[in-house]
FIMIRO-340054 format. One line per 4 residues: their letters; for each residue x, y, z of N, C-alpha, C, O, CB. Coordinates in Angstrom, 2 decimals, always signed. Atoms other than C-alpha are relative to their C-alpha. Glycine has a CB too. Example, Ala and Ser with C-alpha at 12.3 -4.5 7.8 and 13.67 -1.06 7.14 Angstrom:
as) +0.89:-1.19:+0.00:+12.30:-4.50:+7.80:+0.90:+1.20:+0.00:+1.94:+1.18:+0.66:-0.99:+0.03:+1.25  -0.82:-1.19:-0.06:+13.67:-1.06:+7.14:-0.77:+1.09:+0.73:-0.26:+2.20:+0.90:+0.41:+0.46:-1.42
***
This chain:
xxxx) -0.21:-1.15:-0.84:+3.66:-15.78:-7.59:+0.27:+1.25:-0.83:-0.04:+2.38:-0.44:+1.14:-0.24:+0.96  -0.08:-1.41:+1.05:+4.60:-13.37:-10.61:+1.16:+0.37:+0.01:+1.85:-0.21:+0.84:-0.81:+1.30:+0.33  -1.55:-0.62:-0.53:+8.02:-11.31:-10.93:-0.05:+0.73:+1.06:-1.14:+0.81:+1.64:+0.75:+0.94:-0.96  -0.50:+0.11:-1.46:+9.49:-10.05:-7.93:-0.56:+1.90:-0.30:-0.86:+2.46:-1.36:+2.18:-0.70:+0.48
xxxx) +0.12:-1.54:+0.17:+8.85:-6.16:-7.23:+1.22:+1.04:-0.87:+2.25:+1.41:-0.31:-0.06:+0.51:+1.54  -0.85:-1.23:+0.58:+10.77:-3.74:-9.32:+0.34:+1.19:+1.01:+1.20:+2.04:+0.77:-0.83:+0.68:-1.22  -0.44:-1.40:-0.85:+10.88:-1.18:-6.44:+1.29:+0.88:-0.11:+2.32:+0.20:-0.16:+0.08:-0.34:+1.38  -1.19:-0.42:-0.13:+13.54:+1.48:-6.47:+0.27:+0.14:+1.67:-0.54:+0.79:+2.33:+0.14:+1.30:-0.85
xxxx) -0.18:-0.52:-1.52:+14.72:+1.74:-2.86:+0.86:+1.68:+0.11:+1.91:+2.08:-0.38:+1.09:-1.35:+0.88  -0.19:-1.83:-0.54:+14.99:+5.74:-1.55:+1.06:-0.10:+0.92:+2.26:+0.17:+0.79:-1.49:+0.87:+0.97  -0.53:-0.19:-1.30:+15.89:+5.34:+1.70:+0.11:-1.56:+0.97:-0.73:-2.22:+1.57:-1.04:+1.15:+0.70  -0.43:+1.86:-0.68:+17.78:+1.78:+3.15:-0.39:+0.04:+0.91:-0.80:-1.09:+0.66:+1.45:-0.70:+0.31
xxxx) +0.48:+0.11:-1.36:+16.41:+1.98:+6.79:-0.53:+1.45:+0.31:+0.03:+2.42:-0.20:+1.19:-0.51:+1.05  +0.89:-0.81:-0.04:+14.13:+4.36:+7.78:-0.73:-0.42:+1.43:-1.40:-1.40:+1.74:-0.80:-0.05:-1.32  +0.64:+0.51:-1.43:+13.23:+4.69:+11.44:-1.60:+0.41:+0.72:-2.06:+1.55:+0.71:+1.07:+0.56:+1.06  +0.96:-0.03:-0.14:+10.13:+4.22:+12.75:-1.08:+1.57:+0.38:-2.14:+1.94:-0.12:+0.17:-0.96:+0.73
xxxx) +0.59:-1.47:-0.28:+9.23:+7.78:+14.39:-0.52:+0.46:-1.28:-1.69:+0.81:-1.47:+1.13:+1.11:+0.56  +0.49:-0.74:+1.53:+9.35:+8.95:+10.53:-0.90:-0.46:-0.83:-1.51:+0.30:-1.58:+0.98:+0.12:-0.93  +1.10:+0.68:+0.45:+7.12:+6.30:+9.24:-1.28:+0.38:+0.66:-2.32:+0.47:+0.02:+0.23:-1.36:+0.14  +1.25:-0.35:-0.85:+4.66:+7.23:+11.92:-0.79:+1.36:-0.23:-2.00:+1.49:-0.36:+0.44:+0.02:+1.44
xxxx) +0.02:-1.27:+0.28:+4.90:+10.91:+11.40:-0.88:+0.29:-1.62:-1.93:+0.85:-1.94:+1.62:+0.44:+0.06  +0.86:-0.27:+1.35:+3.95:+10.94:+7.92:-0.75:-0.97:-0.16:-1.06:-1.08:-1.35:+0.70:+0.16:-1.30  +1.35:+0.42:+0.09:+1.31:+8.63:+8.43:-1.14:+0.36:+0.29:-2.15:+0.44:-0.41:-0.09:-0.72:+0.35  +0.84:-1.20:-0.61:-0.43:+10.52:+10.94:-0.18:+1.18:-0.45:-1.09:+1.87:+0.02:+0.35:+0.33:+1.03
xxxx) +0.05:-1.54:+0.10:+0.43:+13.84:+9.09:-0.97:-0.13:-1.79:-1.40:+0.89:-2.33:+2.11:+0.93:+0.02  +0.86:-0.01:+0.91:-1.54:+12.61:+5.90:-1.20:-1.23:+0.07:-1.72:-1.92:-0.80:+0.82:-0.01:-1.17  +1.41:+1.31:-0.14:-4.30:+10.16:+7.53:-0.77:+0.70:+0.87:-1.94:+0.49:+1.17:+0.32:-1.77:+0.77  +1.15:-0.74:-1.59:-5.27:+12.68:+10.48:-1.81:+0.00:-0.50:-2.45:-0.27:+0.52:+0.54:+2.44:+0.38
xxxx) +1.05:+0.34:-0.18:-8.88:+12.51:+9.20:-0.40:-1.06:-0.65:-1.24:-0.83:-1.52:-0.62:+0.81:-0.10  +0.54:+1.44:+0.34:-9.43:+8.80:+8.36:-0.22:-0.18:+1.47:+0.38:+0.04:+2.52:+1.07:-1.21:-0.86  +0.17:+0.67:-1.13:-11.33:+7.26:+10.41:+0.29:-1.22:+0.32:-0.47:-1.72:+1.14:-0.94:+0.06:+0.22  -0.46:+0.85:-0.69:-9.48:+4.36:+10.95:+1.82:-0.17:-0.15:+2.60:-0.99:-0.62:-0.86:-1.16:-0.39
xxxx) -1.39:-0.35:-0.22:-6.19:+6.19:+11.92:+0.32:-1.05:+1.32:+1.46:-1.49:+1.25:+0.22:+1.80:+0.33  -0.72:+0.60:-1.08:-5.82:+4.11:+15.35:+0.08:-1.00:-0.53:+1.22:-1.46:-0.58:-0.44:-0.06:+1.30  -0.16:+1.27:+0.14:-6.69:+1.02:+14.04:+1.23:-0.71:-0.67:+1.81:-1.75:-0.35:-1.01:-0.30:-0.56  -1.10:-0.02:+0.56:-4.03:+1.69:+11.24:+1.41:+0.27:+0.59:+2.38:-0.13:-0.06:-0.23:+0.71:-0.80
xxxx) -1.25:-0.77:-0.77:-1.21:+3.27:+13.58:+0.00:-1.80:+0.84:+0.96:-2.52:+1.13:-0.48:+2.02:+1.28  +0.29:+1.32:-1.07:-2.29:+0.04:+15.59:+1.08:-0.94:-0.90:+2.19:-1.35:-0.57:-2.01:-0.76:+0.11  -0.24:+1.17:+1.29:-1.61:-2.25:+12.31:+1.59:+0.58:-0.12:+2.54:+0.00:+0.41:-1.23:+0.20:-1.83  -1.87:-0.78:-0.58:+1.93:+0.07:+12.16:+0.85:-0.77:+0.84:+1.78:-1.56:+0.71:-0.03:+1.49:+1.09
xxxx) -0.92:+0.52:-1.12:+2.90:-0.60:+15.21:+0.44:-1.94:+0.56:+1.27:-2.57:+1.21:-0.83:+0.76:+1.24  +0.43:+1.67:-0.03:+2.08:-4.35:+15.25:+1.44:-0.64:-1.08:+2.35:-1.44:-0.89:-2.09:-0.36:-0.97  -1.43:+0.18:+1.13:+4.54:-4.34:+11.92:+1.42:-0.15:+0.86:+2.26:-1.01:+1.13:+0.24:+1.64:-1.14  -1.51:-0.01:-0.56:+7.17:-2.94:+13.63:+0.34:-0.64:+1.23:+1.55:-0.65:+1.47:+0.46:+1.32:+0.21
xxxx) -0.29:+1.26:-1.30:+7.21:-5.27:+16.83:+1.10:-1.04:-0.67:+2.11:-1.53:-0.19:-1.71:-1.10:+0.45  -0.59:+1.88:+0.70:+8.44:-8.28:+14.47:+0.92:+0.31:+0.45:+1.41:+1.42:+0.67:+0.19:-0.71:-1.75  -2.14:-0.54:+0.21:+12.00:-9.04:+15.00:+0.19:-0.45:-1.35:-0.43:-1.13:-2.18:+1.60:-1.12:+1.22  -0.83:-0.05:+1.33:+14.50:-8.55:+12.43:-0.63:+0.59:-1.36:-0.36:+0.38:-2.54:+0.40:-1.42:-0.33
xxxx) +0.32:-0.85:+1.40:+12.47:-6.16:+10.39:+0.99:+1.95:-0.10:+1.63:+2.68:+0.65:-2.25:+0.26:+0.13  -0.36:-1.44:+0.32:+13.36:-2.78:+8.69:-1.09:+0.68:-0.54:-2.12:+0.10:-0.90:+1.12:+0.13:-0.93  +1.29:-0.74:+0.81:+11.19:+0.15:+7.23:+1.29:+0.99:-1.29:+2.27:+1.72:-1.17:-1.35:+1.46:+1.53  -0.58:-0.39:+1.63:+12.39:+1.04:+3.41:-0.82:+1.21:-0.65:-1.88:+0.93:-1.21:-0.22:-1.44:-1.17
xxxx) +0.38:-0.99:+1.63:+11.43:+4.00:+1.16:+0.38:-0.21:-0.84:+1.57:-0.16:-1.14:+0.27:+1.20:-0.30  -0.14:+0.50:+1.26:+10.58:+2.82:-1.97:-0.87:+0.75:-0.85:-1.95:+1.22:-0.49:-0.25:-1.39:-0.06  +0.97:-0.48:+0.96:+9.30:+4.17:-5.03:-0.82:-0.80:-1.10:+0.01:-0.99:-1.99:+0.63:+0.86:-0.63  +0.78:+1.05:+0.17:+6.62:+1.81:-6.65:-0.51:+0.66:-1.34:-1.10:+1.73:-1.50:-1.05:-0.40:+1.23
xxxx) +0.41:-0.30:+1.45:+6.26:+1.51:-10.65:-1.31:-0.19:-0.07:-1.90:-0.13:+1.01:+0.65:-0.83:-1.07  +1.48:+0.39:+0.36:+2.82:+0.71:-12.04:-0.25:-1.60:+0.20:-1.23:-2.07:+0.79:-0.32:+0.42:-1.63  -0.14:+0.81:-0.11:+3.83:-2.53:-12.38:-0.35:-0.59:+1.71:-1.12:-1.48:+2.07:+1.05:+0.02:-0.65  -0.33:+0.44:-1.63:+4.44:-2.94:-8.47:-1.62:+0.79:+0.51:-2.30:+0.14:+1.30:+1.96:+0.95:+0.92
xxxx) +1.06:+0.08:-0.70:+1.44:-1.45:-7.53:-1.17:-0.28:-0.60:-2.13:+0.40:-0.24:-0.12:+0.95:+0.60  +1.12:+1.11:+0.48:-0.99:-3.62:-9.38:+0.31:-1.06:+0.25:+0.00:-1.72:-0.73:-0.35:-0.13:-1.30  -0.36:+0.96:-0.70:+0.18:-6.35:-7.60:+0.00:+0.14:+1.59:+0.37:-0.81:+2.27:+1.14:-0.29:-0.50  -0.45:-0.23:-1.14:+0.32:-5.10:-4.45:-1.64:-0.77:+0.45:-2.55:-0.76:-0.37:+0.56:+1.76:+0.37
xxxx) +0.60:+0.89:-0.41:-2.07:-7.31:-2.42:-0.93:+0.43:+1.23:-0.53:+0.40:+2.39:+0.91:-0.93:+0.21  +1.00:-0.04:-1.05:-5.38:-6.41:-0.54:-0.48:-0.66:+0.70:-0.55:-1.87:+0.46:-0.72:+0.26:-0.18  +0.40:+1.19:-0.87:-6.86:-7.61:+2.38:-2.05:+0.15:-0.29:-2.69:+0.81:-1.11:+0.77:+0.36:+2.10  +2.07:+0.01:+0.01:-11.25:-8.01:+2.70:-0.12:+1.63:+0.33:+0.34:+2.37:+1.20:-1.12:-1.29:+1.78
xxxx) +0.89:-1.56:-0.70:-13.00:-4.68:+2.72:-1.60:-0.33:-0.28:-2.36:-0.88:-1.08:+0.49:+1.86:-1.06  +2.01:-0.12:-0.18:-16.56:-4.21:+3.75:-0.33:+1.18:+0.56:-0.25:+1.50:+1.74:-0.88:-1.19:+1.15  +0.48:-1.32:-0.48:-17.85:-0.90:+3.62:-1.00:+0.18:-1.35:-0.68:-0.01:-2.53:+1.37:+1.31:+0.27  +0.93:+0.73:-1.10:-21.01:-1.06:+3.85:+0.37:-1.24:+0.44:+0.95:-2.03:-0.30:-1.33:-0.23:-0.46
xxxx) -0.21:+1.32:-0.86:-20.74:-3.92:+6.42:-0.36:-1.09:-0.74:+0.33:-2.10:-0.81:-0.79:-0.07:+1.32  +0.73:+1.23:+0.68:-23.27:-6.06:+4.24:+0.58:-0.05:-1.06:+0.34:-1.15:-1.56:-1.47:+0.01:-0.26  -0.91:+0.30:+1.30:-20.91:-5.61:+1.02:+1.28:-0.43:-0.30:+2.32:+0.22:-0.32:+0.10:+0.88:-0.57  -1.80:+0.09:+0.28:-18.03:-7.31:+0.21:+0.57:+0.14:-1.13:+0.54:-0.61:-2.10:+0.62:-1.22:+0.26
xxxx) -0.71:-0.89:+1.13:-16.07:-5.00:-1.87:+0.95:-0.89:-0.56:+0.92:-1.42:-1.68:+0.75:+1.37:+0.52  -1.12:+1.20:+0.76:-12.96:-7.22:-2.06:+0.36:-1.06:+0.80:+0.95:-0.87:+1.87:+1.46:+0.58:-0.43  -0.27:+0.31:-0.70:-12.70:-10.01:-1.10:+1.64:-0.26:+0.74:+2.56:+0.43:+0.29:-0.71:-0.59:-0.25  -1.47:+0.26:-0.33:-9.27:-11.66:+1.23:+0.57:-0.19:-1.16:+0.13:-0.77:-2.15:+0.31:-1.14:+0.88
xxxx) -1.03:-0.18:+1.24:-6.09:-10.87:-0.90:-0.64:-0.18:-0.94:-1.05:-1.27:-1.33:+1.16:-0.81:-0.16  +0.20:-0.01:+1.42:-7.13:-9.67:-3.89:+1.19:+0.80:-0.39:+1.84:+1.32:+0.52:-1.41:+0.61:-0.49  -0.59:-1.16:+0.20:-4.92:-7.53:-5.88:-0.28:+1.43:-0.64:-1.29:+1.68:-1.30:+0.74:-0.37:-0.45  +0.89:-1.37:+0.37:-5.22:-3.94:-6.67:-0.39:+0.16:-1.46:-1.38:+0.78:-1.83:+0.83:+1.35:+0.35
xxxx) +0.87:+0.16:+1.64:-5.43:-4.69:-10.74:-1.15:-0.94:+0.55:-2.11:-0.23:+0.28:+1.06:-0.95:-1.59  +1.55:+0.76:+0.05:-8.48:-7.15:-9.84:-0.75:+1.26:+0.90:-1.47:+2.14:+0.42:-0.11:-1.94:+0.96  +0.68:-0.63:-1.00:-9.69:-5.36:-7.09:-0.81:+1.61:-0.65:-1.86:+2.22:-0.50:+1.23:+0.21:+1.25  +0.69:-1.67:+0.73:-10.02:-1.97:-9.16:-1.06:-0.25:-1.00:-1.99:+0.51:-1.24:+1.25:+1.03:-1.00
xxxx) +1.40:+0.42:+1.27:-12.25:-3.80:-12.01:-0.74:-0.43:+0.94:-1.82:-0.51:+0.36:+0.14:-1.34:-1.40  +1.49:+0.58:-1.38:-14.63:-5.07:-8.85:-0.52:+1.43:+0.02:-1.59:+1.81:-0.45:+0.60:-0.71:+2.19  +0.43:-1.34:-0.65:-14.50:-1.45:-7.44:-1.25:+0.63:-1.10:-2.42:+1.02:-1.04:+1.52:+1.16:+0.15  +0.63:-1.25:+1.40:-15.21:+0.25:-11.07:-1.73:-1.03:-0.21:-2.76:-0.59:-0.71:+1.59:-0.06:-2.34
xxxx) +1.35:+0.80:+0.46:-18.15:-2.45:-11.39:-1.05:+0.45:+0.93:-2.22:+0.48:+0.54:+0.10:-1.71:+0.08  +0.90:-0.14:-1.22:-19.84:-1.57:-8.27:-0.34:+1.59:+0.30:-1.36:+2.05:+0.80:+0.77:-0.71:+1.34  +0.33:-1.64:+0.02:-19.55:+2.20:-8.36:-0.77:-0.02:+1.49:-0.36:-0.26:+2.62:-1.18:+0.64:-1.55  +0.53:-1.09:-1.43:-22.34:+3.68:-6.04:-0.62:-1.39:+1.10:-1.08:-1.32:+2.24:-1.81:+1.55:-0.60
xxxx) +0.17:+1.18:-0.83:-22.95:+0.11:-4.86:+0.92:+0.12:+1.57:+0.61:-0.35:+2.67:+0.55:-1.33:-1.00  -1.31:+0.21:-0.77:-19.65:+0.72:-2.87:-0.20:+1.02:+0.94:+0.78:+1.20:+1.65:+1.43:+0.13:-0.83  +0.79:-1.00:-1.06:-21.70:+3.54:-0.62:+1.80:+0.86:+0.15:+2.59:+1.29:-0.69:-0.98:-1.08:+1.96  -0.95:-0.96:-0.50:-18.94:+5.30:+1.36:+1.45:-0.46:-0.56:+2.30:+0.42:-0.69:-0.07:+0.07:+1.66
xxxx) -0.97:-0.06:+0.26:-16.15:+3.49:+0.17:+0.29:+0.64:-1.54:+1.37:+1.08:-1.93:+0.35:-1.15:+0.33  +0.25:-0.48:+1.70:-16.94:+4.56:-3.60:+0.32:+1.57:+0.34:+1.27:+2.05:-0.27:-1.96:-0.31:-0.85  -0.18:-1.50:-0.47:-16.95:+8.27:-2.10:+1.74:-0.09:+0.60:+2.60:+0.56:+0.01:-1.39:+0.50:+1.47  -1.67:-0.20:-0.18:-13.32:+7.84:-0.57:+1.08:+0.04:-0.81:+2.15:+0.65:-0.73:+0.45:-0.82:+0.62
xxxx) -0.95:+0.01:+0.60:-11.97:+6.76:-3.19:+0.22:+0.95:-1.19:+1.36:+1.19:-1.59:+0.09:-1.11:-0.22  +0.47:-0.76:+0.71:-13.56:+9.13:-5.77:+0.57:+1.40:+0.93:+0.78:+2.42:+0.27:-1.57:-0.34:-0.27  -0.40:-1.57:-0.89:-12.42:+12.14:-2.93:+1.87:+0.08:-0.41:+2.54:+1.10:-0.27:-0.36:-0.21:+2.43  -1.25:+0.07:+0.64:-8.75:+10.77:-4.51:+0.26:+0.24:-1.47:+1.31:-0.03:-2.04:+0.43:-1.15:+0.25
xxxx) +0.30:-0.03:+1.33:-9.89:+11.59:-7.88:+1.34:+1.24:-0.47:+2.11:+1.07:-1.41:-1.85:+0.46:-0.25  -0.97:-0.55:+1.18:-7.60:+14.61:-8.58:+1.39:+0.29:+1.28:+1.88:+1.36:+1.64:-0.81:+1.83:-1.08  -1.46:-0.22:-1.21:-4.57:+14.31:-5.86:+1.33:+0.01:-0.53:+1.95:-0.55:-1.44:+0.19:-1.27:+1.12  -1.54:-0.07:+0.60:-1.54:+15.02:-6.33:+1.02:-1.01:+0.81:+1.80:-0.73:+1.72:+0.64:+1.68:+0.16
xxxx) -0.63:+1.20:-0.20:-0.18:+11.43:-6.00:+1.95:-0.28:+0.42:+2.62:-1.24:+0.79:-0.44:-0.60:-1.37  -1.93:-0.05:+0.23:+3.94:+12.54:-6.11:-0.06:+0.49:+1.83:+1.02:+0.71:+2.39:+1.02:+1.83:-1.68  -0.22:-0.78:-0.96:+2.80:+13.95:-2.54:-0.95:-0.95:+1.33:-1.60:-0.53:+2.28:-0.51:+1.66:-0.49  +0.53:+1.07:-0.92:+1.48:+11.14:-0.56:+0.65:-1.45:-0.02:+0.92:-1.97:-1.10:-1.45:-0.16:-0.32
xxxx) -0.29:+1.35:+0.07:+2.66:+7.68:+0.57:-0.58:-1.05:+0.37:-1.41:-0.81:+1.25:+0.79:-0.17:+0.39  +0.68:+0.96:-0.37:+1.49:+4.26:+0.94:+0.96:-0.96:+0.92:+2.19:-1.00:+0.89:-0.59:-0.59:-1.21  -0.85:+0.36:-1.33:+2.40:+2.16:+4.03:-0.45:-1.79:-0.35:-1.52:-2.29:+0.01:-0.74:+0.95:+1.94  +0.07:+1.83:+0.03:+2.73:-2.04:+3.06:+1.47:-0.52:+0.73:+2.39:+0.00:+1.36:-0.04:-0.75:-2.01
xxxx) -1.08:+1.02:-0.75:+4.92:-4.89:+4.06:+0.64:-1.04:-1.20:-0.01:-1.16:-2.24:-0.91:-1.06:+1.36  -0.70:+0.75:+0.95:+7.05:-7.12:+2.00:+0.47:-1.59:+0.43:+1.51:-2.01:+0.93:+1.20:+0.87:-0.32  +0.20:+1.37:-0.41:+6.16:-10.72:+2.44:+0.12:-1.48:-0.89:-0.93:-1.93:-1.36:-1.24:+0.09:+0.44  +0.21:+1.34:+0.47:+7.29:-14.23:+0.86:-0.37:+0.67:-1.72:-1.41:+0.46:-2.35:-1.43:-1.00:+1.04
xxxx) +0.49:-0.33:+1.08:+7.92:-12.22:-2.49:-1.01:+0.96:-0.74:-1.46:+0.95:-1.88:-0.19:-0.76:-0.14  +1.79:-0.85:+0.73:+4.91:-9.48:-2.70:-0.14:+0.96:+0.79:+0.40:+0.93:+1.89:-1.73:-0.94:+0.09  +0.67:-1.18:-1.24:+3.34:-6.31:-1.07:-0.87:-0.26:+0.27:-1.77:-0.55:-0.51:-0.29:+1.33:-0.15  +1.66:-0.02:-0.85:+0.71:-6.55:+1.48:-0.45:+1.27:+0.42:+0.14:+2.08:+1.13:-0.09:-0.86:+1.47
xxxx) +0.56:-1.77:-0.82:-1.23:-3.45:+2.28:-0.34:-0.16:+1.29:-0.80:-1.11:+1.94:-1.55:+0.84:-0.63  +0.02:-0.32:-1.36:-1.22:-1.93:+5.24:-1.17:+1.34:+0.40:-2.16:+1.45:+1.12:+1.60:+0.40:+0.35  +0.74:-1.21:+0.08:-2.42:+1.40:+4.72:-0.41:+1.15:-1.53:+0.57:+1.72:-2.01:+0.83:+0.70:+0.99  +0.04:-0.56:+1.31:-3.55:+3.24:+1.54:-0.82:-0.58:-1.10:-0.47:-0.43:-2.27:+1.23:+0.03:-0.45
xxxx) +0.93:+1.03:+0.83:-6.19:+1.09:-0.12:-0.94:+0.40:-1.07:-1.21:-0.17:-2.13:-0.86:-0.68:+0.89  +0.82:-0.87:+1.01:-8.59:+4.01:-1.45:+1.29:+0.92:-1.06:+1.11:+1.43:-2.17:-1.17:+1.27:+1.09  -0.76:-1.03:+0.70:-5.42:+5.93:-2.49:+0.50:-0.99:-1.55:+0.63:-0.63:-2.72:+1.49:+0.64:+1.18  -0.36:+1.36:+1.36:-4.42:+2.48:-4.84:-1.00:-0.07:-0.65:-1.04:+0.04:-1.87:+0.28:-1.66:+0.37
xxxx) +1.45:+0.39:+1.06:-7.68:+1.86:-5.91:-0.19:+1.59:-0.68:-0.14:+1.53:-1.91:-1.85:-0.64:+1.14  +0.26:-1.41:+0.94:-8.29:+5.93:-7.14:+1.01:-0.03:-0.95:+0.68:+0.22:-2.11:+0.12:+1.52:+0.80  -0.79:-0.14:+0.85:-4.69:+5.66:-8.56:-0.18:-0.61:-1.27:+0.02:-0.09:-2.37:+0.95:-0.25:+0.47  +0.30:+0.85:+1.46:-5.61:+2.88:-10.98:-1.14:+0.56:-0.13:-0.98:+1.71:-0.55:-0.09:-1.74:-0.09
xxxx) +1.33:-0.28:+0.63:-9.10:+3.47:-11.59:-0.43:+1.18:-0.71:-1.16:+1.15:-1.70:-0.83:-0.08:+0.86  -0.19:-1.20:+0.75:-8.81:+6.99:-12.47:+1.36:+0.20:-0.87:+1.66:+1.38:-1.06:-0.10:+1.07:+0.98  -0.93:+0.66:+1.14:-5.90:+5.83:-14.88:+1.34:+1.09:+0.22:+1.87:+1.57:-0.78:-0.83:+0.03:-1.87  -0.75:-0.86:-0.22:-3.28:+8.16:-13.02:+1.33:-0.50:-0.55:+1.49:-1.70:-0.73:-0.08:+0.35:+1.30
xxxx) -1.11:+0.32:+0.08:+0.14:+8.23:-13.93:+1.08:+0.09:+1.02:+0.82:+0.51:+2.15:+0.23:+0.47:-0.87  -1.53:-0.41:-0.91:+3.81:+8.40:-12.30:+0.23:-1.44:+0.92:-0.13:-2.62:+0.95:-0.25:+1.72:+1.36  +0.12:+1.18:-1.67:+4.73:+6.70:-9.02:-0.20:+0.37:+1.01:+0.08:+1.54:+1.27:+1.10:-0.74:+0.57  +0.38:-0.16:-1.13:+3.56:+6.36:-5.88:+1.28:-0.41:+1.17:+1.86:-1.49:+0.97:-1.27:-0.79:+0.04
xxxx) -1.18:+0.21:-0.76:+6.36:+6.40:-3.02:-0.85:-1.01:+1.72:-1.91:-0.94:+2.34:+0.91:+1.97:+0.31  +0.97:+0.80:-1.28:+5.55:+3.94:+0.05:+1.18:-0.23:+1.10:+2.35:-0.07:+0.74:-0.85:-1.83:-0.54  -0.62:+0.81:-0.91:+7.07:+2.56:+3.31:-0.34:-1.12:+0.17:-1.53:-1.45:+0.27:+0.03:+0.38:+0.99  +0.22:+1.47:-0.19:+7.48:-0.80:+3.73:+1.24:-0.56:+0.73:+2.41:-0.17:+0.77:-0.24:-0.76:-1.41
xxxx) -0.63:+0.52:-1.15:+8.59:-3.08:+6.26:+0.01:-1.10:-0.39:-0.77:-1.86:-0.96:-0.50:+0.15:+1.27  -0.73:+1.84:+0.97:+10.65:-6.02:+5.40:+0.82:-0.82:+1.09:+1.00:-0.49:+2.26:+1.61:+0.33:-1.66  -1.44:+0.67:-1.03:+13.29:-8.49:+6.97:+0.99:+0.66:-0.17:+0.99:+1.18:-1.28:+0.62:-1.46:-0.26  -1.41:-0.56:+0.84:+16.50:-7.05:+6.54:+1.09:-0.68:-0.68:+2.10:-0.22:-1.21:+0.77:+0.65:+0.82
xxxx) -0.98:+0.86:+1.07:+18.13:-9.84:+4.91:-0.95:+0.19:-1.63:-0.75:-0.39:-2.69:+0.13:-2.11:+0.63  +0.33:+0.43:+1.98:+15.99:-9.23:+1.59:+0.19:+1.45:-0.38:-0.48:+1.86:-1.33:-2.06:-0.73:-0.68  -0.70:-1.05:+0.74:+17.50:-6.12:+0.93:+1.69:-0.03:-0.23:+2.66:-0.21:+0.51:-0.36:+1.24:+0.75  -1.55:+0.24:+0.53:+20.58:-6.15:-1.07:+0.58:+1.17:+0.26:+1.48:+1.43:+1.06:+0.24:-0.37:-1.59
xxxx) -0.76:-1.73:-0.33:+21.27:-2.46:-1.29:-0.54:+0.36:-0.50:-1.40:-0.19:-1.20:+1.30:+0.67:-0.24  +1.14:-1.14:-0.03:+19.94:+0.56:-1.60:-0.19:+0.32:-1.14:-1.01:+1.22:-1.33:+0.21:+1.24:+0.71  +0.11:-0.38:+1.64:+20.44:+0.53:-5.75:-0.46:-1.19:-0.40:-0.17:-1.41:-1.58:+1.41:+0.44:-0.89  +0.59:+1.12:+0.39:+18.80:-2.61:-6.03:-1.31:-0.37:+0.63:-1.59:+0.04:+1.75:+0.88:-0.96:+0.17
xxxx) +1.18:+0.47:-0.33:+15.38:-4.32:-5.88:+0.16:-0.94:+1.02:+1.12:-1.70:+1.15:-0.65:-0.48:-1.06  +0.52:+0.43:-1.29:+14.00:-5.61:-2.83:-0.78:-1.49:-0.21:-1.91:-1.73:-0.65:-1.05:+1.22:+0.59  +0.39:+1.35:+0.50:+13.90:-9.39:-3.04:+0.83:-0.93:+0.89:+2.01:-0.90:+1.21:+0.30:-0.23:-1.63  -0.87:+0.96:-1.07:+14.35:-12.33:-0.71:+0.48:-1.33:-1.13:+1.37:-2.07:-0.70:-1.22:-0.70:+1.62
xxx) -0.59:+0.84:+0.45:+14.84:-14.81:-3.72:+1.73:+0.66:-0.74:+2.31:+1.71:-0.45:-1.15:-0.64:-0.93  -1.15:+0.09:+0.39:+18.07:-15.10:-5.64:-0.12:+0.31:-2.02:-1.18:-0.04:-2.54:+0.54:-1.58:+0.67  +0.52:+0.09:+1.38:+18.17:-14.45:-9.66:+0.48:-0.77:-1.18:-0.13:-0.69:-2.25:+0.01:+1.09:-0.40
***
């Protein structure tokens, strides 16, 4: 399974309105804002979860864990759970193969990364993406630096506190 996330935690609970807000206020033209707000809202149903602001080393987000993309329909970019270090040497291999998704992620080429967040979940040890898939894949592939700040939705027993990493095992 690998070491556990390094995350710094920002913000210990973090209520949903505000997760929503700045999802919608930097996804308004993706086109698959409902489906994602959908995938959101679906998160936050569970019981006994929380939503965390965390700030995510390099480390933590090359691990962070993709689901299948197919864009074009007939290409499968990545397949189920890959992670974003594999997943970015697929991407970089496939270039203009990758039609529109190659263009999305290339439209992340010079962003100013300290000013956007990524929206995963924290599952059995690991991040699952939720939302932010071209913004991970441009970050590595165009060899950016810093960190990327995210929300993520966890149980609330695997947070210790708000100066410590976000982990349901023990050490």
């Amino acid at each position: 399974m690998g070491a556990k996330p390094a995350m710094k935690i920002l913000e210990g609970s973090v209520v949903f309105d505000e997760v929503l807000g700045h999802f919608e206020r930097e996804n308004r033209e993706s086109k698959s804002l409902d489906w994602t707000r959908n995938e959101l809202v679906k998160a936050n149903a569970e019981t006994g979860i929380t939503w965390i602001l965390v700030r995510l080393s390099r480390q933590d987000i090359l691990k962070i864990m993709l689901q299948a993309h197919h864009d074009p329909p007939q290409v499968i970019l990545i397949p189920d759970w890959l992670d974003v270090a594999a997943a970015a040497v697929r991407i970089k291999n496939l270039t203009r193969k990758a039609g529109a998704c190659w263009d999305n992620i290339h439209s992340h080429k010079d962003r100013d990364f300290s000013q956007t967040h990524v929206f995963l979940k924290f599952r059995d040890g690991r991040l699952w993406h939720i939302d932010g898939l071209h913004r991970l894949l441009a970050w590595v592939i165009f060899e950016m630096t810093g960190e990327i700040d995210a929300y993520v939705v966890c149980l609330r027993d695997q947070i210790r506190d708000e100066n410590k990493n976000v982990s349901g095992a023990t050490d």
